[in-house]
N, C-alpha and C positions, 0 to 999 in steps of 0.2 A: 875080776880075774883071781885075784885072792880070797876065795872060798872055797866050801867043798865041793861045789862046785864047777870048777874052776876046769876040768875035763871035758864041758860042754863046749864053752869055745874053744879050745884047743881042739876037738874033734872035728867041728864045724870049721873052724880057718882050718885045716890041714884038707878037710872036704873042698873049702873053696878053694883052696890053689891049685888043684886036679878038675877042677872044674870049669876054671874061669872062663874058657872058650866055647862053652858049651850053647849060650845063645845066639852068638855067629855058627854055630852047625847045628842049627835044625831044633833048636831047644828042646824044652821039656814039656809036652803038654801032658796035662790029664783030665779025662773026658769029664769023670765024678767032679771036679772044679767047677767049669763048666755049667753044668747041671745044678749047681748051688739054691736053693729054693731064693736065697735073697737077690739074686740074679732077676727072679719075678717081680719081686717085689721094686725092685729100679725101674726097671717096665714097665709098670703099671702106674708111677709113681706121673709121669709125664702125661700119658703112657706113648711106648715107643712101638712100632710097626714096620715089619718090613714087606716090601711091596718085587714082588719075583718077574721081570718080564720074557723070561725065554731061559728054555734050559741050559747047562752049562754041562759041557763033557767031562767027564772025566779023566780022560786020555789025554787033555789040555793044561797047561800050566796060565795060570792068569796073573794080571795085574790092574788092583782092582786100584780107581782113584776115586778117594773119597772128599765130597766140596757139599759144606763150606767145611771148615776146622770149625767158627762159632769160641767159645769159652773154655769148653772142657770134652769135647768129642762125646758127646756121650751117644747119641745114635750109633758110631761108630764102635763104642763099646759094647753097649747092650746087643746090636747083632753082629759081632763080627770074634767077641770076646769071651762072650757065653753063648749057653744054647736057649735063654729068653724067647728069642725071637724066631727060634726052630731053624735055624743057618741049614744046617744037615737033611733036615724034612724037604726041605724044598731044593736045596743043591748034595742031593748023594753026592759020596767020594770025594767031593772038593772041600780041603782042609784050610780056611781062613786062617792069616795070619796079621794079624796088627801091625804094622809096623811102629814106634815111638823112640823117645830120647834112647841112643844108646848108652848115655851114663845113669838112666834109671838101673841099668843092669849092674851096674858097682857098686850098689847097694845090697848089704848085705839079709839074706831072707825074705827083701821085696822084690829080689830079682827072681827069686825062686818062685813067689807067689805068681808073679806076670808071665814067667816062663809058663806054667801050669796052665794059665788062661789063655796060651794061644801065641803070647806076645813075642813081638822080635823085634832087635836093633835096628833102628832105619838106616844101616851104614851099607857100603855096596858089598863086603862081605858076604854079611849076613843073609843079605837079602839073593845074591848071586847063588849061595847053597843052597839056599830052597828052590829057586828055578832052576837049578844046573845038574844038584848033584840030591836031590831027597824024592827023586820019581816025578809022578805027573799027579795033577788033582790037588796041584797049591795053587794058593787064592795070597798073594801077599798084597794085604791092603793100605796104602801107602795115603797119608793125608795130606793129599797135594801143596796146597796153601801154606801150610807150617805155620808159624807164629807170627811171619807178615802178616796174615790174610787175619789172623787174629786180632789184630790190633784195629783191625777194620768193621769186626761183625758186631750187626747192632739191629734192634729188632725193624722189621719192615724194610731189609736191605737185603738186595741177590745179588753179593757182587763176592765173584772167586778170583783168586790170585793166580792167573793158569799160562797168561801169554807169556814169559821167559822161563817157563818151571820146564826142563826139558829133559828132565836127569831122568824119570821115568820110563819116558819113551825109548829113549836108549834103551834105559835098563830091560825092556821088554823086546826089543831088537837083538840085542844083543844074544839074549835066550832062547826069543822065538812064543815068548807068551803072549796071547791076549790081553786087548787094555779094555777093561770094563770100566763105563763109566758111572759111578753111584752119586746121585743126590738126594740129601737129607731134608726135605722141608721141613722149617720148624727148629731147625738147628741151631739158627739165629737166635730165635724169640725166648730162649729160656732163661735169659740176664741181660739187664741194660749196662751198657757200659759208657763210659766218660771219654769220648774219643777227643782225644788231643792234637792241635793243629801243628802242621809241618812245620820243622823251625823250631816250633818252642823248647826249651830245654826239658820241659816233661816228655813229650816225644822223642826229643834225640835220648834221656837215657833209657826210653823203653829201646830204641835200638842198639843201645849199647850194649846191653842187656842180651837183647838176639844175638851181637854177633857174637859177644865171647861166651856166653851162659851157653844158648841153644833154644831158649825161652823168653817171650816176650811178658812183663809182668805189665797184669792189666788191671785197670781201677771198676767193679763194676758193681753191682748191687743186685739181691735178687728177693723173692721172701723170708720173712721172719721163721723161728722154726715154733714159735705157735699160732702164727697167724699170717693170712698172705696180705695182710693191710698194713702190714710194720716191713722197714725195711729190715732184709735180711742177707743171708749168704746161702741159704737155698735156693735151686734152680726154682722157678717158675712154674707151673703145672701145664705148660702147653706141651701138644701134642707135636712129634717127632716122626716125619715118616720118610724112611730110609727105599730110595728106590734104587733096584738093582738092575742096569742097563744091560742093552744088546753086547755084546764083544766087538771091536773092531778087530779083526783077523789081521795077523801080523806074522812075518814070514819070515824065520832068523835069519840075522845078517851079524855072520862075528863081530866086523867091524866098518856098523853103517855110519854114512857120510852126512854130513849136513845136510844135506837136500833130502836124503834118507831119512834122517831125523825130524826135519821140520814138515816133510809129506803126511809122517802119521800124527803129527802132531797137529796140524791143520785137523785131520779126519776125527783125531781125540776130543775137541774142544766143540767141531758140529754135531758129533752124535752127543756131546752133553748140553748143547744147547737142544737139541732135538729131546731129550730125554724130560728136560725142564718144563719146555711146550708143550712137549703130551702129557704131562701130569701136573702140570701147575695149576688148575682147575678142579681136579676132584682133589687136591690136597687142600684144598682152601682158597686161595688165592685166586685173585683175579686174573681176567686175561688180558688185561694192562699190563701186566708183570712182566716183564724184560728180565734176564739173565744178561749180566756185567762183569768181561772178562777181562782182568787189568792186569 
């Protein structure tokens, strides 16, 4: 602070206190972000693919859910965060938005970066002004599972955190958006991790962790960064393929009822099992493969 300076934060804090509200209304994207050539280079690095099955209107407001979570989202990133994976080529008009930690945003200059890329607060705020009050042709993509379903994924495992997650479905009621359901094959496999049995004290403070942090710290391993024969803390090199479901059509209800609530959320959870079974086969997987919703 005491330098010459010394003008640059003091501009920038006076900037952020005019601004602080800005990722609960609509954030800040920009396209040229987005576009980033190292954006490819993430992509390709797994590489990551995203799979289109029916076009999505424009004229609609969505809510997309994305399963599994995995380690670090990165499918979720690379197509939903850049334009890698051609989001805009294949869905004209519909503007993806990430949802993540809302206290990533009180950081100062990496909120700005995340805003740029699309990102927004997973708080009801935030997310209520993009379906309510930013027009039609948002896509707020919301990763269902959280950091429960984290503490869970491990490679050779289909299992999503989805029967009491219900705040979505509301929240898509509530608006009147579409609930699209996305899954990532591959999501899993790109770090082994040390899953910890219920009870033990390693376990209970990963959930300590969750509830007052908002993040579950996970123990996991993946390659070396000069060789994939050494353990390391790079992801994996498998491949990631992001599918993007049918819509289940949902018809606003200011203030729908439990029964209201849990009808579409029955119909959310078969079309992602329906979505799993028509593509678990050409994404690799056998058709033994069961989808596991806890």
């Amino acid at each position: 602070m005491f330098t010459s300076l010394w003008i640059i934060p003091v501009v920038y804090g006076t900037w952020l206190f005019f601004d602080w509200n800005t990722p609960e209304q609509g954030g800040r994207r920009f396209d040229w972000v987005r576009r980033w050539a190292v954006w490819k280079h993430h992509r390709d690095y797994f590489p990551i693919k995203m799979v289109k099955t029916v076009d999505l209107s424009p004229e609609r407001n969505y809510v997309f859910g994305y399963h599994p979570h995995g380690i670090i989202c990165a499918g979720a990133f690379s197509c939903f965060s850049t334009e890698a994976t051609d989001f805009t080529t294949y869905f004209p008009g519909i503007r993806p938005c990430l949802a993540t930690l809302a206290g990533l945003f009180r950081l100062p200059i990496y909120r700005d970066y995340i805003m740029s890329a699309g990102m927004c607060p997973v708080s009801k705020p935030s997310l209520q002004y993009l379906l309510s009050r930013n027009g039609t042709g948002n896509a707020v993509v919301i990763v269902v599972g959280g950091a429960a379903e984290s503490l869970n994924c491990s490679p050779g495992q289909h299992q999503v955190t989805l029967k009491n997650r219900k705040g979505f479905v509301r929240l898509a009621l509530e608006n009147g958006a579409d609930l699209v359901p996305v899954y990532a094959f591959g999501e899993n496999e790109i770090f082994q991790q040390v899953i910890f049995e219920e009870g033990t004290w390693k376990r209970s403070l990963q959930l300590k962790f969750q509830k007052y942090i908002g993040f579950a710290p996970c123990l996991f391993k993946g390659e070396g960064l000069l060789s994939n024969k050494i353990w390391g803390l790079l992801p994996y090199r498998k491949s990631i393929t992001t599918v993007v479901g049918r819509p289940v059509s949902v018809t606003r209800i200011t203030k729908p009822s439990e029964e209201e609530v849990n009808k579409y959320h029955i119909l959310y959870m078969e079309a992602l099992k329906k979505l799993f079974n028509e593509h678990k086969v050409s994404c690799g997987l056998p058709e033994s493969h069961e989808l596991t919703i806890v």
